[in-house]
C-alpha positions in Angstrom: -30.1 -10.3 2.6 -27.1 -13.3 2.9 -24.1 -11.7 4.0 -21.4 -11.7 1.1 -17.3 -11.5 1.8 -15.1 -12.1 -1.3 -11.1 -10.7 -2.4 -10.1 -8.1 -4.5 -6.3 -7.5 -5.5 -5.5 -4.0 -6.6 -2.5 -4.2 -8.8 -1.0 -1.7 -10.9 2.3 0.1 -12.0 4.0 2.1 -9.4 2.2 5.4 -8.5 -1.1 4.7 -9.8 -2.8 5.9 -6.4 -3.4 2.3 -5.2 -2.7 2.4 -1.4 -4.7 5.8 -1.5 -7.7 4.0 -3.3 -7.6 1.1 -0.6 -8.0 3.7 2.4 -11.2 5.3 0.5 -12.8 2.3 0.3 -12.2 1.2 3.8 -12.8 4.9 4.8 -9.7 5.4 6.9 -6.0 4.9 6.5 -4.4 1.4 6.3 -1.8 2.0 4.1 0.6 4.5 3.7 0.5 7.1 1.2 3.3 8.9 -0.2 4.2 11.2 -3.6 6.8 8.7 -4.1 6.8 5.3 -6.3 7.1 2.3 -4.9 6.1 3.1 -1.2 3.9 -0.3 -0.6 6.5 -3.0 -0.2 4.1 -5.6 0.9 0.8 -7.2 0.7 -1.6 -5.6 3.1 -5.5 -6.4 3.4 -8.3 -3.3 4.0 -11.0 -4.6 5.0 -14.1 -2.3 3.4 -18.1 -3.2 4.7 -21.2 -2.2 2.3 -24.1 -3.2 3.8 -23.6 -7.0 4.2 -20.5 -7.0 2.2 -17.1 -7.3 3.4 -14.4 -6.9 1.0 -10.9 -7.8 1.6 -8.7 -5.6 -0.5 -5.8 -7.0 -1.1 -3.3 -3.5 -1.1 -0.3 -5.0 -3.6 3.3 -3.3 -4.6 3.6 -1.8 -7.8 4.5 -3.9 -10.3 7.9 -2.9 -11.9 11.0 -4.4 -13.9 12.5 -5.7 -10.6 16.5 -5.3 -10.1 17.3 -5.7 -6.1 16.2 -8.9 -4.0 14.4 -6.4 -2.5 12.7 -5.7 -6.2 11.8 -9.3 -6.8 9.9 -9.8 -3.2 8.1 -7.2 -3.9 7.2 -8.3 -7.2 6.6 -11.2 -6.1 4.4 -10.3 -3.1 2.5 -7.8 -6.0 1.2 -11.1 -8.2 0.9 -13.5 -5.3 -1.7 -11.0 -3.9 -3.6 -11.4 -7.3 -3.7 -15.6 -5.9 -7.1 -16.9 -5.6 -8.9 -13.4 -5.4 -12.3 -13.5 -6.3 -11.3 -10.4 -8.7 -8.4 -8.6 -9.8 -8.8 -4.4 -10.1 -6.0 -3.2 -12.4 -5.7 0.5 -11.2 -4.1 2.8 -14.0 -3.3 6.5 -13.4 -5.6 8.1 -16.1 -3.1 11.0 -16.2 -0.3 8.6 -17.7 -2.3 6.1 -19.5 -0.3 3.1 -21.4 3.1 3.7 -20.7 5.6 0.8 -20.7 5.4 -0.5 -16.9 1.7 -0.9 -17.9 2.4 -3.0 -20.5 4.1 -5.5 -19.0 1.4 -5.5 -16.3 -1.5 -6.2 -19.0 0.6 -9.2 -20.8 0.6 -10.9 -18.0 -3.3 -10.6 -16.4 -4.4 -11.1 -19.9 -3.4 -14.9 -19.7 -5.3 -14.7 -15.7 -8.7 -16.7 -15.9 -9.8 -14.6 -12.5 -12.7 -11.8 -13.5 -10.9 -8.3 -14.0 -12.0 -4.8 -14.3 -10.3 -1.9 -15.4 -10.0 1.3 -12.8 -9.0 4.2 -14.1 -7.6 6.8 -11.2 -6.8 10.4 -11.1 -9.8 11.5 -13.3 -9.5 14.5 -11.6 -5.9 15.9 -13.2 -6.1 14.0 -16.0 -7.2 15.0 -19.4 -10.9 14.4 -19.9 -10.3 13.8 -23.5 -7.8 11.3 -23.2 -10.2 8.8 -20.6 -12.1 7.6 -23.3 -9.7 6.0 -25.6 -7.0 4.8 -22.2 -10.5 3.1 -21.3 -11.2 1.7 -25.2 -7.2 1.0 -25.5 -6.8 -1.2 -22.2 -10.4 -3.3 -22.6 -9.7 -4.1 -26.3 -6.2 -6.0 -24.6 -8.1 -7.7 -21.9 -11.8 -8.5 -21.0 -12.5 -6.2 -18.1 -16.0 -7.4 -17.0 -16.4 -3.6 -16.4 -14.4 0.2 -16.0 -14.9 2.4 -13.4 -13.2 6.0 -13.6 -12.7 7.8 -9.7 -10.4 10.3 -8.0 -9.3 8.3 -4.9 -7.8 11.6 -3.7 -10.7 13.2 -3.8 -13.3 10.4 -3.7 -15.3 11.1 -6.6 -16.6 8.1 -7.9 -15.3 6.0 -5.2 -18.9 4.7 -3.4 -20.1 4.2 -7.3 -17.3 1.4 -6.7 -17.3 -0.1 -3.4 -21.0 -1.1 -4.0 -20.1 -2.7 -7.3 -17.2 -4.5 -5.7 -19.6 -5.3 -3.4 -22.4 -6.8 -5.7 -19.3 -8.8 -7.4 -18.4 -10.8 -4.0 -19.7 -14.5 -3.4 -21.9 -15.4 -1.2 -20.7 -16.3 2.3 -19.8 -15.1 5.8 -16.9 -12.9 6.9 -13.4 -13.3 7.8 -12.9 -10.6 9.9 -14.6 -9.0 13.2 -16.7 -6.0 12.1 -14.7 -3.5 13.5 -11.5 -4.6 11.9 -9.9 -2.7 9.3 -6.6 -4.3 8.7 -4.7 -7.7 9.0 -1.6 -5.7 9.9 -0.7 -5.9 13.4 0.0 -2.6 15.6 4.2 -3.6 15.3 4.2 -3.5 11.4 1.6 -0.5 11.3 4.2 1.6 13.4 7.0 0.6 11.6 5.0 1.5 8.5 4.3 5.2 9.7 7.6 5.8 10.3 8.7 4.7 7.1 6.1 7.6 5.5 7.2 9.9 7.4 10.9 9.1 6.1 9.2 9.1 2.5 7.4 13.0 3.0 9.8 14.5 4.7 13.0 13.0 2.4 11.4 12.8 -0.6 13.9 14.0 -3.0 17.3 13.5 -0.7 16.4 9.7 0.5 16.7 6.6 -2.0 14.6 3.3 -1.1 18.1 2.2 0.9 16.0 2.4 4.0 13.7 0.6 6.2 12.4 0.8 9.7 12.2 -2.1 12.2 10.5 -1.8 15.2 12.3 -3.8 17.9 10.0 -3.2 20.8 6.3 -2.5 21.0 5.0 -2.4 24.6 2.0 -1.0 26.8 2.0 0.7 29.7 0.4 0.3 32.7 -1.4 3.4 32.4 -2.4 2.3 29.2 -0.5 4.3 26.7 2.2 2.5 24.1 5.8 2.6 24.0 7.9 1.9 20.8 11.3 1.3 19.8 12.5 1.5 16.4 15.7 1.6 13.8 15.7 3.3 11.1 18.3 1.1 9.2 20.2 3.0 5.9 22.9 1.9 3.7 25.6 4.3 4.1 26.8 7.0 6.6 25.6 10.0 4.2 22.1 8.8 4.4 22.3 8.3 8.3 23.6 11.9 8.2 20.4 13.3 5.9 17.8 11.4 8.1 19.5 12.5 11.5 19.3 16.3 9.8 21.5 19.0 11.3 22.1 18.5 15.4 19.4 16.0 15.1 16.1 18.1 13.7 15.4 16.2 11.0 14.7 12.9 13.2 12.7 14.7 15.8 10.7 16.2 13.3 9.7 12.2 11.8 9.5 11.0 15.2 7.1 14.1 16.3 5.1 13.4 13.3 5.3 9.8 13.1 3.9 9.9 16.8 0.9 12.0 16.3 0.0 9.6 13.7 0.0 7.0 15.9 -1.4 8.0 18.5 -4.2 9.2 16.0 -4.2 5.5 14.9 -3.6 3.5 18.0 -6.6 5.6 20.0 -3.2 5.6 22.9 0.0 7.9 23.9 2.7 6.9 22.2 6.5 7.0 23.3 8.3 6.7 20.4 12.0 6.0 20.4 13.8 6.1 17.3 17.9 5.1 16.1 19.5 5.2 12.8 21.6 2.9 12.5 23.9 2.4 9.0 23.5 -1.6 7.9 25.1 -1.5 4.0 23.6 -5.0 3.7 20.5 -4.8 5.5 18.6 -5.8 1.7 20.3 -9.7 2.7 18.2 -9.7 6.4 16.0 -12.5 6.0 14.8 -11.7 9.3 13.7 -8.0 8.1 12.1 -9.4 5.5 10.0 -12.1 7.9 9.6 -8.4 10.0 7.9 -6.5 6.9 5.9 -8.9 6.2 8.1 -10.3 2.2 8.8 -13.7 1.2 12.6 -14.4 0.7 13.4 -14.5 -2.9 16.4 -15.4 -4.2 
Protein backbone atom coordinates (compact mmCIF):
# COMPACT_ATOMS: atom_id res chain seq x y z
CA UNK A 1 0.00 0.00 0.00
CA UNK A 2 1.47 3.84 -1.24
CA UNK A 3 1.70 5.87 1.80
CA UNK A 4 -1.03 8.74 1.70
CA UNK A 5 -0.70 12.28 3.71
CA UNK A 6 -3.34 15.00 2.91
CA UNK A 7 -5.06 18.23 5.22
CA UNK A 8 -8.13 18.45 6.91
CA UNK A 9 -9.40 21.87 8.48
CA UNK A 10 -11.87 21.51 11.28
CA UNK A 11 -13.86 24.59 11.52
CA UNK A 12 -16.89 25.30 13.32
CA UNK A 13 -18.74 27.87 15.66
CA UNK A 14 -17.24 28.25 19.03
CA UNK A 15 -17.73 25.33 21.42
CA UNK A 16 -18.53 22.70 18.99
CA UNK A 17 -15.88 20.23 20.68
CA UNK A 18 -13.23 20.86 17.95
CA UNK A 19 -9.79 20.98 19.75
CA UNK A 20 -11.23 17.93 21.76
CA UNK A 21 -12.02 16.07 18.44
CA UNK A 22 -8.44 16.87 17.07
CA UNK A 23 -6.68 15.18 20.25
CA UNK A 24 -9.00 11.85 19.56
CA UNK A 25 -7.90 11.54 16.37
CA UNK A 26 -4.28 12.01 17.02
CA UNK A 27 -4.81 10.01 20.31
CA UNK A 28 -3.28 12.33 22.72
CA UNK A 29 -3.52 15.93 23.67
CA UNK A 30 -2.37 18.76 21.24
CA UNK A 31 -4.71 21.28 21.96
CA UNK A 32 -6.14 22.58 24.80
CA UNK A 33 -9.50 21.87 25.94
CA UNK A 34 -11.62 23.92 27.99
CA UNK A 35 -15.74 24.34 28.99
CA UNK A 36 -15.23 27.69 27.66
CA UNK A 37 -15.83 29.23 23.98
CA UNK A 38 -13.38 30.46 22.11
CA UNK A 39 -10.26 28.81 23.86
CA UNK A 40 -8.26 27.99 20.39
CA UNK A 41 -6.81 31.27 19.34
CA UNK A 42 -4.69 29.91 16.66
CA UNK A 43 -4.12 27.48 14.01
CA UNK A 44 -2.46 24.37 15.27
CA UNK A 45 -1.79 21.09 13.23
CA UNK A 46 -2.38 17.28 14.97
CA UNK A 47 -0.86 15.11 13.19
CA UNK A 48 -3.08 11.65 13.26
CA UNK A 49 -1.39 8.15 11.46
CA UNK A 50 -3.88 5.21 10.10
CA UNK A 51 -2.04 2.75 8.71
CA UNK A 52 -0.07 4.57 5.96
CA UNK A 53 -2.06 7.69 6.36
CA UNK A 54 -0.98 10.70 7.88
CA UNK A 55 -3.35 13.38 8.39
CA UNK A 56 -2.62 16.85 9.19
CA UNK A 57 -5.48 18.31 11.06
CA UNK A 58 -5.56 21.64 10.86
CA UNK A 59 -7.14 22.64 14.72
CA UNK A 60 -8.91 26.19 13.72
CA UNK A 61 -10.61 29.07 16.13
CA UNK A 62 -14.15 29.15 16.28
CA UNK A 63 -15.64 31.08 13.80
CA UNK A 64 -17.62 34.04 15.35
CA UNK A 65 -18.95 37.77 14.61
CA UNK A 66 -15.44 39.19 15.38
CA UNK A 67 -15.34 42.68 17.49
CA UNK A 68 -11.55 42.99 19.05
CA UNK A 69 -8.28 42.87 16.81
CA UNK A 70 -7.81 40.09 18.70
CA UNK A 71 -11.43 38.74 17.22
CA UNK A 72 -10.49 39.39 13.61
CA UNK A 73 -6.98 37.32 13.87
CA UNK A 74 -8.57 34.77 15.04
CA UNK A 75 -11.06 34.82 12.48
CA UNK A 76 -8.85 35.20 10.26
CA UNK A 77 -6.42 32.46 11.29
CA UNK A 78 -10.05 30.18 11.57
CA UNK A 79 -10.60 30.50 7.46
CA UNK A 80 -6.96 30.76 6.45
CA UNK A 81 -6.66 27.17 8.05
CA UNK A 82 -9.50 26.02 5.66
CA UNK A 83 -6.52 27.40 2.60
CA UNK A 84 -5.51 24.70 0.33
CA UNK A 85 -6.79 21.67 2.63
CA UNK A 86 -7.40 18.70 0.87
CA UNK A 87 -10.88 18.81 2.90
CA UNK A 88 -12.71 20.92 5.08
CA UNK A 89 -14.71 19.05 8.36
CA UNK A 90 -17.40 21.42 9.51
CA UNK A 91 -17.83 20.17 13.17
CA UNK A 92 -21.38 21.17 14.59
CA UNK A 93 -22.41 20.47 18.31
CA UNK A 94 -25.46 18.13 17.58
CA UNK A 95 -26.80 19.36 20.97
CA UNK A 96 -27.34 23.00 19.48
CA UNK A 97 -27.86 22.31 15.92
CA UNK A 98 -28.41 25.55 13.45
CA UNK A 99 -28.11 28.32 15.55
CA UNK A 100 -27.10 31.71 14.08
CA UNK A 101 -23.11 31.48 14.46
CA UNK A 102 -23.64 28.36 12.30
CA UNK A 103 -25.24 30.15 9.83
CA UNK A 104 -22.86 32.45 9.02
CA UNK A 105 -20.34 29.62 8.98
CA UNK A 106 -22.37 27.55 6.19
CA UNK A 107 -22.88 30.86 3.85
CA UNK A 108 -19.56 31.13 3.47
CA UNK A 109 -18.19 27.25 2.86
CA UNK A 110 -21.03 26.89 0.63
CA UNK A 111 -19.34 29.16 -2.07
CA UNK A 112 -15.71 26.84 -1.06
CA UNK A 113 -15.02 24.46 -4.14
CA UNK A 114 -12.73 22.22 -1.52
CA UNK A 115 -14.69 18.69 -0.71
CA UNK A 116 -16.57 19.04 2.70
CA UNK A 117 -18.25 16.82 5.07
CA UNK A 118 -20.50 17.41 7.69
CA UNK A 119 -19.47 16.14 11.51
CA UNK A 120 -21.92 16.16 13.82
CA UNK A 121 -20.39 16.15 17.66
CA UNK A 122 -21.79 15.45 21.02
CA UNK A 123 -24.18 12.64 19.89
CA UNK A 124 -23.83 11.59 23.19
CA UNK A 125 -26.02 14.56 25.14
CA UNK A 126 -27.79 15.43 22.41
CA UNK A 127 -31.28 14.55 21.41
CA UNK A 128 -31.27 11.43 19.28
CA UNK A 129 -34.34 12.60 17.65
CA UNK A 130 -33.14 15.80 16.62
CA UNK A 131 -29.73 14.17 14.64
CA UNK A 132 -31.56 13.26 11.86
CA UNK A 133 -33.09 16.31 10.57
CA UNK A 134 -29.62 18.81 11.90
CA UNK A 135 -27.92 16.20 9.49
CA UNK A 136 -30.87 16.59 6.54
CA UNK A 137 -31.00 20.48 7.41
CA UNK A 138 -27.12 21.28 7.04
CA UNK A 139 -26.54 18.81 3.75
CA UNK A 140 -29.55 20.25 1.91
CA UNK A 141 -27.43 23.93 2.35
CA UNK A 142 -24.16 22.44 1.27
CA UNK A 143 -22.91 19.19 -0.55
CA UNK A 144 -21.19 17.32 2.23
CA UNK A 145 -19.56 14.45 0.30
CA UNK A 146 -20.54 12.58 3.50
CA UNK A 147 -21.80 12.98 7.67
CA UNK A 148 -20.34 11.37 10.33
CA UNK A 149 -22.03 11.61 13.91
CA UNK A 150 -19.23 10.84 17.05
CA UNK A 151 -18.79 11.80 20.71
CA UNK A 152 -15.21 13.12 20.72
CA UNK A 153 -15.49 13.13 24.54
CA UNK A 154 -16.17 9.95 24.63
CA UNK A 155 -14.86 8.50 21.37
CA UNK A 156 -17.68 6.84 20.03
CA UNK A 157 -17.57 6.95 16.51
CA UNK A 158 -14.31 8.57 16.32
CA UNK A 159 -12.05 5.48 14.57
CA UNK A 160 -15.26 5.08 12.09
CA UNK A 161 -13.72 8.63 11.12
CA UNK A 162 -10.10 8.72 11.14
CA UNK A 163 -10.09 5.80 8.67
CA UNK A 164 -12.48 7.67 6.33
CA UNK A 165 -10.35 10.76 6.60
CA UNK A 166 -7.83 8.57 5.92
CA UNK A 167 -9.24 6.84 2.66
CA UNK A 168 -10.05 10.68 1.54
CA UNK A 169 -6.16 11.80 1.58
CA UNK A 170 -4.04 11.90 -1.76
CA UNK A 171 -1.58 9.98 -2.52
CA UNK A 172 1.94 10.93 -1.44
CA UNK A 173 4.56 10.84 1.31
CA UNK A 174 4.49 12.56 4.72
CA UNK A 175 5.43 15.80 6.09
CA UNK A 176 6.20 15.02 9.40
CA UNK A 177 8.56 12.41 11.35
CA UNK A 178 6.42 9.53 12.54
CA UNK A 179 6.56 10.23 15.99
CA UNK A 180 5.48 13.82 15.68
CA UNK A 181 2.27 14.89 16.94
CA UNK A 182 2.21 18.61 16.66
CA UNK A 183 3.87 21.51 14.67
CA UNK A 184 3.76 23.57 17.91
CA UNK A 185 6.94 23.99 19.48
CA UNK A 186 7.61 23.10 23.40
CA UNK A 187 7.58 27.35 24.06
CA UNK A 188 3.94 27.81 22.57
CA UNK A 189 2.78 24.32 24.06
CA UNK A 190 3.72 25.71 27.62
CA UNK A 191 2.39 28.81 27.20
CA UNK A 192 -0.77 27.10 25.94
CA UNK A 193 -1.17 24.90 29.19
CA UNK A 194 -0.99 27.64 31.24
CA UNK A 195 -3.46 29.49 29.50
CA UNK A 196 -6.02 26.27 30.23
CA UNK A 197 -5.29 26.16 33.31
CA UNK A 198 -6.24 29.96 33.60
CA UNK A 199 -9.49 28.91 31.59
CA UNK A 200 -10.59 25.73 34.22
CA UNK A 201 -9.69 27.19 37.18
CA UNK A 202 -11.31 30.91 36.27
CA UNK A 203 -13.93 29.97 34.33
CA UNK A 204 -16.71 32.15 35.32
CA UNK A 205 -14.52 35.16 37.11
CA UNK A 206 -11.85 35.54 34.10
CA UNK A 207 -12.81 37.26 30.68
CA UNK A 208 -10.55 36.46 27.46
CA UNK A 209 -8.45 39.86 28.73
CA UNK A 210 -5.59 37.43 29.25
CA UNK A 211 -2.79 35.74 27.69
CA UNK A 212 0.34 34.04 28.69
CA UNK A 213 3.86 34.57 27.21
CA UNK A 214 6.52 32.48 27.94
CA UNK A 215 9.69 34.56 28.06
CA UNK A 216 12.27 31.84 28.78
CA UNK A 217 12.21 28.12 27.99
CA UNK A 218 15.55 26.49 28.96
CA UNK A 219 17.06 22.93 29.86
CA UNK A 220 18.99 21.88 32.43
CA UNK A 221 21.94 20.20 32.62
CA UNK A 222 20.51 17.37 34.37
CA UNK A 223 18.05 17.25 31.78
CA UNK A 224 14.86 18.65 33.16
CA UNK A 225 13.22 22.13 31.75
CA UNK A 226 12.86 25.37 33.24
CA UNK A 227 10.17 28.04 32.17
CA UNK A 228 9.45 31.54 32.65
CA UNK A 229 6.14 33.01 31.96
CA UNK A 230 3.69 36.23 32.30
CA UNK A 231 0.45 35.91 32.67
CA UNK A 232 -0.47 39.39 31.12
CA UNK A 233 -4.28 40.87 32.14
CA UNK A 234 -5.94 44.06 31.42
CA UNK A 235 -6.72 45.53 34.63
CA UNK A 236 -5.54 45.37 38.29
CA UNK A 237 -8.95 43.41 39.36
CA UNK A 238 -8.14 40.60 37.08
CA UNK A 239 -4.38 40.50 38.25
CA UNK A 240 -6.02 40.38 41.80
CA UNK A 241 -8.55 37.19 40.82
CA UNK A 242 -5.61 35.27 39.02
CA UNK A 243 -3.08 35.94 41.99
CA UNK A 244 -6.22 34.59 44.38
CA UNK A 245 -6.03 35.40 48.03
CA UNK A 246 -2.11 35.56 49.46
CA UNK A 247 -1.23 34.05 46.17
CA UNK A 248 -3.27 30.42 46.16
CA UNK A 249 -4.87 30.85 43.21
CA UNK A 250 -1.52 31.20 41.03
CA UNK A 251 0.15 28.32 42.82
CA UNK A 252 -2.67 26.23 42.28
CA UNK A 253 -2.30 26.98 38.01
CA UNK A 254 1.33 26.82 38.23
CA UNK A 255 1.10 23.33 40.28
CA UNK A 256 -1.23 22.14 37.72
CA UNK A 257 0.02 23.71 34.71
CA UNK A 258 3.39 21.90 35.76
CA UNK A 259 2.18 18.38 36.03
CA UNK A 260 0.81 18.84 32.73
CA UNK A 261 3.92 19.45 31.47
CA UNK A 262 5.95 17.48 32.69
CA UNK A 263 3.22 14.79 31.64
CA UNK A 264 3.76 16.27 28.17
CA UNK A 265 7.43 17.18 27.98
CA UNK A 266 8.51 13.40 29.29
CA UNK A 267 11.01 16.16 31.79
CA UNK A 268 10.82 18.07 35.35
CA UNK A 269 9.64 21.18 34.84
CA UNK A 270 10.39 24.54 36.91
CA UNK A 271 7.86 26.65 36.24
CA UNK A 272 7.97 30.32 37.09
CA UNK A 273 5.09 32.29 36.67
CA UNK A 274 4.25 36.64 36.96
CA UNK A 275 1.12 38.47 36.44
CA UNK A 276 1.70 41.33 35.18
CA UNK A 277 -1.38 44.09 34.34
CA UNK A 278 -0.70 45.32 30.34
CA UNK A 279 -4.34 47.28 29.59
CA UNK A 280 -3.08 47.25 25.93
CA UNK A 281 -1.45 44.11 25.57
CA UNK A 282 -4.46 43.18 22.52
CA UNK A 283 -1.97 46.09 20.40
CA UNK A 284 1.44 43.63 20.99
CA UNK A 285 2.33 42.72 17.59
CA UNK A 286 5.10 40.93 19.08
CA UNK A 287 2.45 38.71 21.24
CA UNK A 288 0.76 38.06 18.46
CA UNK A 289 4.16 36.86 16.31
CA UNK A 290 4.53 34.86 20.10
CA UNK A 291 0.98 32.99 19.79
CA UNK A 292 1.36 32.14 16.73
CA UNK A 293 -1.74 35.21 14.83
CA UNK A 294 -1.25 37.18 11.95
CA UNK A 295 -1.63 41.01 12.65
CA UNK A 296 -4.87 42.28 11.42
CA UNK A 297 -5.77 45.54 11.34
Amino acid sequence: MSERCGTVAIVGAPNAGKSTLVNALVGQKVAIVSPKAQTTRTRLMGLAIEGETQIILVDTPGIFEPRRRLDRAMVSAAWGGAEDADLIALVIDAKGGLSPKVEGIIERLAARREPKILILNKVDIAAKEKLLVHAQRLNERIGFIDTYMVSAATGDGVPVLKAALAAKMPEGPWHFPEDQVSDATDRMLAAEVTREQLYLQLYAELPYAAAVDTERYSEREDGSVEIHQQILVGRATQRAIVLGKGGTRLKEIGSRARAELTRLLGARVHLYLHVKVKPDWEEDRSLYRAIGLEWVE
